[in-house]
N, C-alpha and C positions, 0 to 999 in steps of 0.2 A: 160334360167335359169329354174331351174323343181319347181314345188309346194314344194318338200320337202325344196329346199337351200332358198326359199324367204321367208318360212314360217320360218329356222330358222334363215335367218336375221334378220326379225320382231322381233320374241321372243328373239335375242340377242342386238334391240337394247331398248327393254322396261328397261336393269336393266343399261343401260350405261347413261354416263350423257350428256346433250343432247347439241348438237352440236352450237344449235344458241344461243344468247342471248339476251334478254329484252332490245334495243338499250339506247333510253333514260335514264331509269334506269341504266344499264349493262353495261358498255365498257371495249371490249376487251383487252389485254396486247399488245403494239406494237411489232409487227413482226421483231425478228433479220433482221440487215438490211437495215431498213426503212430510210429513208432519211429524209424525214418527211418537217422542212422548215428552212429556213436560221435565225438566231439570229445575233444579233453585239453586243459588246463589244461597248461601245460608249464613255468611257475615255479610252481604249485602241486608237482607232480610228484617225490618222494622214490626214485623207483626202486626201492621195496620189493617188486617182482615177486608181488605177491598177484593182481595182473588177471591175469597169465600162467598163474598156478598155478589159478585159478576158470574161467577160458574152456575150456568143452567143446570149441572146435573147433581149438583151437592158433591163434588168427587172432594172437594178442597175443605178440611176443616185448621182451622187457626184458633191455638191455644194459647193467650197474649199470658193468663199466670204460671201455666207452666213451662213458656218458651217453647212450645212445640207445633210445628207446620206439618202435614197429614195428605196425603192422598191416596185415593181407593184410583188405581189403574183400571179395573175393569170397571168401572163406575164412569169414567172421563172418557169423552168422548172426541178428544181433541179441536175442538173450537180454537184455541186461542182467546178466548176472551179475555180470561186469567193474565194472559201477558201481554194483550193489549192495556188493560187497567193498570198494573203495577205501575205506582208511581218511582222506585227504586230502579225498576227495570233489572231486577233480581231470577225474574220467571225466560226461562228462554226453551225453545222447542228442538230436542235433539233426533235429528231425522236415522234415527235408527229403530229397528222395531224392538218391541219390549218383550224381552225372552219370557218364553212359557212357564208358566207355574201348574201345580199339578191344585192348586188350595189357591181359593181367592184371599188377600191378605194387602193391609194398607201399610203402605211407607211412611215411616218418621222419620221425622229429622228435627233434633235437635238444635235451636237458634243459640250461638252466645248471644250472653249480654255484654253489649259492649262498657255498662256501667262498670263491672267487674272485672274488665282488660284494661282499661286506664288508671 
């Protein structure tokens, strides 16, 4: 590259608006695409263990006697597989990323029964 093209990159990049941003303060718009992490529906939710039985990476555990639905986030690897199987269509992908933890730790949730709401 010659002195003249870098000098007018330079000077083309002082009036353009600038590429990074202030983390903390600033976040980004999520990038078409993004996969991002897994959500559930949890009155949708029948406990039929097909997400557990489809997920390649064991992230997904389903507890049909104690009404409890489970997943290890750093274990999941976002496939979608899980929410392509769900026959409910309960599982859905929220393209936001998944804030940092300082300790690996798995999410519960809770299923009602709908036997006991009617």
């Amino acid at each position: 590259m010659s002195e003249f093209g870098l000098g007018r990159m330079t000077f083309g990049s002082i009036f353009k608006k600038p590429e990074t941003v202030l983390y903390p303060f600033e976040k980004k718009p999520a990038p078409a695409g993004l996969k991002g992490h897994i959500v559930i529906d949890v009155n949708q939710c029948i406990l039929c263990g097909i997400c557990q039985r489809t997920c390649p990476c064991d992230a997904i555990t389903v507890d049909k006697p104690n009404r409890s639905w489970e997943i290890n986030r750093f274990q999941c690897v976002q496939c979608g597989s899980c929410i392509r199987a769900c026959p409910k269509k309960c599982l859905s992908m929220d393209p936001a990323y998944t804030s940092p933890a300082p300790h690996m730790h798995t999410d519960s949730f809770s299923v009602p029964d709908p036997k006991k709401e009617a």
